[in-house]
N, C-alpha and C positions, 0 to 999 in steps of 0.2 A: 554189602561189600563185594558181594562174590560176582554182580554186575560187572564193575571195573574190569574183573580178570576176564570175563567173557569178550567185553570189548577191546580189550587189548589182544586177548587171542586172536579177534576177528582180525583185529589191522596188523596184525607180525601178515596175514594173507596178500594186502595189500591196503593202500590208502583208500579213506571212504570217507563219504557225504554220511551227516548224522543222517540221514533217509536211505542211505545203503544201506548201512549198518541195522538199521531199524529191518531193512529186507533182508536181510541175511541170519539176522537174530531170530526172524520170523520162518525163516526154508529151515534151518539151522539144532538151533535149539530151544526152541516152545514145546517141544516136548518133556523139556525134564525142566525148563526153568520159563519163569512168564516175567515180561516187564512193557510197561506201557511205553509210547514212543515219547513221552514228557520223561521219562524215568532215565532214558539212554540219553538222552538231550543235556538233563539237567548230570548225570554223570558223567558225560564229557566235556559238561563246564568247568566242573570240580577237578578233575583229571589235568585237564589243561590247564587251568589255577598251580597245579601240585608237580605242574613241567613232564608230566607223564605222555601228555598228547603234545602236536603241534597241529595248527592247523597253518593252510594255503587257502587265502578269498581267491577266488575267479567267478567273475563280473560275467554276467548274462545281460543278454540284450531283452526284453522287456519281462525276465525275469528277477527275483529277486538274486541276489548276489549271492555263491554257493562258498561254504566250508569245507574244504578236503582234507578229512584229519589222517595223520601218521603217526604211531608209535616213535617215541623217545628213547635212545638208551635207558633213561632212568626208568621208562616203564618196561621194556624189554627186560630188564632187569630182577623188577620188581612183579611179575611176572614168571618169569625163571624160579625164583625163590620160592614164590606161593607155590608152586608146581611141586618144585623138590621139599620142600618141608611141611608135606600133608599130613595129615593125622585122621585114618579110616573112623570115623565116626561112626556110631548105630542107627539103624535104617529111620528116619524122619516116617510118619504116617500123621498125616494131615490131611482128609480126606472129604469136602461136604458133603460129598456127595454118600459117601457111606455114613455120614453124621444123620442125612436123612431117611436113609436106609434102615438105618438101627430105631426108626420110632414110625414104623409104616404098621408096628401096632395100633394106632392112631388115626388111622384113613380107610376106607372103602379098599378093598379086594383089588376093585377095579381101578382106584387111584394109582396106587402100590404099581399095579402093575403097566398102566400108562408110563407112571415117570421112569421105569426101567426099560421100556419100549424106546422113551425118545433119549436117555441115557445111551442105550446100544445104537441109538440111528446118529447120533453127535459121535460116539467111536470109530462109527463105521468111514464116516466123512472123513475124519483126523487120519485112522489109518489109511484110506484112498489117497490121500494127499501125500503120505508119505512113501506108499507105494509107486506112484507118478516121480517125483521126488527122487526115489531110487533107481525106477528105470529112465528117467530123464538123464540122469546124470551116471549113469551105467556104473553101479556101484555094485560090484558081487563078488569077484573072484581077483581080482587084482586092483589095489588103489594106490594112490599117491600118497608118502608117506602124511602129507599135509593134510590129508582129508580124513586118516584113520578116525581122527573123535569122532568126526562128524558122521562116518558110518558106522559104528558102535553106539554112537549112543541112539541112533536111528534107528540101530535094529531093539535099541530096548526098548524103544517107545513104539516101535512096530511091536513086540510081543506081548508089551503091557495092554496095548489097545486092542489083542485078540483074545488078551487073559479077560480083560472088561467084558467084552463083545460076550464070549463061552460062558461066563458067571452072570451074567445079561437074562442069557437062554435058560440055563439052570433054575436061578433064581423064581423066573416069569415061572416056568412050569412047577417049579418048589411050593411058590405060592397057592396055585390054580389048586394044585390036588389038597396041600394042606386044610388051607379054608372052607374049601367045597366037604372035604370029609370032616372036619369039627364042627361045622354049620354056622362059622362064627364069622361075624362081619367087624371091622374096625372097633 
């Protein structure tokens, strides 16, 4: 559900092609939330069914024919409310990747410590990206009110991904000494 409210935020920005929106969700917030481009497709069908979106066709010449969707009152609305009637929930931890962490009892020294090698090399990429990302779009010291989430939650997902990166490092060398000094392999 909480899809919807993402897309409706995006477009209170302005009108967009389900392929904007898909790129936007992607610059935006794949850091703290994931959804395939069939997932945003098929939630702006529903949307629009529910009078929340509207879409505009324009016709391309040997392209297929585009949807330019615009928030509704009724979703600006519905929208608003979701916003103002939150309820701070406790912190969600769903994590696979620590789900395989927690049983590297189970593999070679040197497993273990591969898959947290290319673990911190896949952070390091995400955080670059978001780096680029910030100083592209010159986000530091003064922004537009419009852009505030999107540089907050930018910077969480920058700090998450250097706390990964640092527990990365730790962990690798945690290993090497532990196991080398118990004599104990997998």
């Amino acid at each position: 559900m909480a899809l919807r409210y993402a897309l409706l935020g995006l477009l209170t920005k302005k009108p967009s092609t389900g392929y904007e929106l898909t790129q936007q969700f992607r610059e935006t917030m794949i850091h703290f939330w994931s959804a395939h481009h069939t997932q945003i497709y098929r939630e702006l069908g529903k949307m629009e069914k529910e009078k929340l979106v509207s879409f505009e066709i324009v016709p391309q010449l040997d392209l297929p024919d585009k949807k330019i969707y615009s928030i509704e009152d009724k979703g600006y609305r519905l929208l608003i409310e979701w916003l103002a009637h939150h309820t701070v929930d406790p912190p969600k931890m769903k994590n696979e990747q620590l789900m395989r962490v927690s049983l590297f009892h189970l593999i070679p020294k040197e497993e273990a410590i591969q898959f947290l090698k290319e673990s911190k090399e896949h952070h390091q990429m995400v955080l670059d990206h978001m780096n680029s990302w910030k100083e592209e779009n010159a986000v530091d010291h003064r922004i537009e009110k419009d852009r505030l989430g999107e540089y907050l939650t930018l910077e969480y997902g920058r700090r998450q991904m250097k706390t990964w990166i640092e527990w990365c490092d730790w962990a690798i060398e945690f290993i090497d000494v532990i196991i080398e000094d118990s004599g104990e392999e997998g």
